[in-house]
C-alpha positions as CSV (number, residue, x, y, z in Angstrom):
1,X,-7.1,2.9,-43.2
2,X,-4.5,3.1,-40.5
3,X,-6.4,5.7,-38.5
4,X,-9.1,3.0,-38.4
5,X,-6.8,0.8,-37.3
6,X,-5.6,2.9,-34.3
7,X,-9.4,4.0,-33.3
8,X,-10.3,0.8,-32.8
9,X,-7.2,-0.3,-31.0
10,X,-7.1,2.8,-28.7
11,X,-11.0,2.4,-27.8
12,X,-10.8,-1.7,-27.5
13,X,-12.2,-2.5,-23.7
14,X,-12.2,-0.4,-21.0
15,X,-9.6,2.4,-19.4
16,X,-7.5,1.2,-16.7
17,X,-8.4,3.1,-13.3
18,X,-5.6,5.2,-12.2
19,X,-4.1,2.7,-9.6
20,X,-4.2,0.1,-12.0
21,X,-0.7,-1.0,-11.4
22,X,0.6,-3.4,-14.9
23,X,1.7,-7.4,-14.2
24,X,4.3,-6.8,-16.7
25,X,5.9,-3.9,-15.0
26,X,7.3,-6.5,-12.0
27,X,10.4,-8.1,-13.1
28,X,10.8,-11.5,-12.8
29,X,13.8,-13.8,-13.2
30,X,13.7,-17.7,-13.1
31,X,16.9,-19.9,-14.4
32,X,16.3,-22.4,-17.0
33,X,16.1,-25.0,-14.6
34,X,13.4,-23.4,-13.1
35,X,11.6,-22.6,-16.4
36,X,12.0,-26.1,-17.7
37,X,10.3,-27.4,-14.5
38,X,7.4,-25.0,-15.1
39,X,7.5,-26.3,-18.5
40,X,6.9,-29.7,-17.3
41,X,4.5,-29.4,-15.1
42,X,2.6,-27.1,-17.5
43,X,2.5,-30.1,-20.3
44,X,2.1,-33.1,-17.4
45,X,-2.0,-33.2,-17.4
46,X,-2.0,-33.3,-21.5
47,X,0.7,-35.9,-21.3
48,X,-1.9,-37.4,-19.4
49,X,-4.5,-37.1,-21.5
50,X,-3.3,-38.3,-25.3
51,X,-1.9,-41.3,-23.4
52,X,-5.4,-41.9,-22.1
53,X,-7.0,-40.9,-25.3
54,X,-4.6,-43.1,-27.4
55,X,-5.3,-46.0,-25.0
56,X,-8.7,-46.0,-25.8
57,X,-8.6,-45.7,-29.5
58,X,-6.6,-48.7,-28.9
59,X,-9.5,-50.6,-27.1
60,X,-11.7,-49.1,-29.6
61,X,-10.2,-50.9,-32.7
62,X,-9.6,-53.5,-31.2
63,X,-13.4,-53.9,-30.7
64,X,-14.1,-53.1,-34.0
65,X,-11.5,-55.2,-35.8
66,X,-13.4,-58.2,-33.6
């Protein structure tokens, strides 16, 4: 079962070309500070959104309960 396993994992997609250089190879530092700001700017536009959406469900019962 295993060597089914690793077939199918080492034959998923296609082979890098040879100057394929990795993303994950760079090394990158950012302080926490930094992170958290990421974070929050990351999360700001679904913030956004569940306020909106919860303001309407508001309006919506409040149509339905008249």
């Amino acid at each position: 079962m295993s060597e089914i396993a690793t077939a199918r994992i080492n034959t998923f997609g296609t082979s890098p070309k040879a100057d394929f250089e990795s993303l994950s190879e760079e090394a990158v530092f950012v302080t926490v500070c930094q992170l958290q700001e990421i974070i929050t700017k990351a999360l700001q536009p679904l913030q956004d959104e569940v306020r909106d959406l919860k303001a309407t469900v508001a309006c919506q019962d409040e149509k339905i309960a008249a």
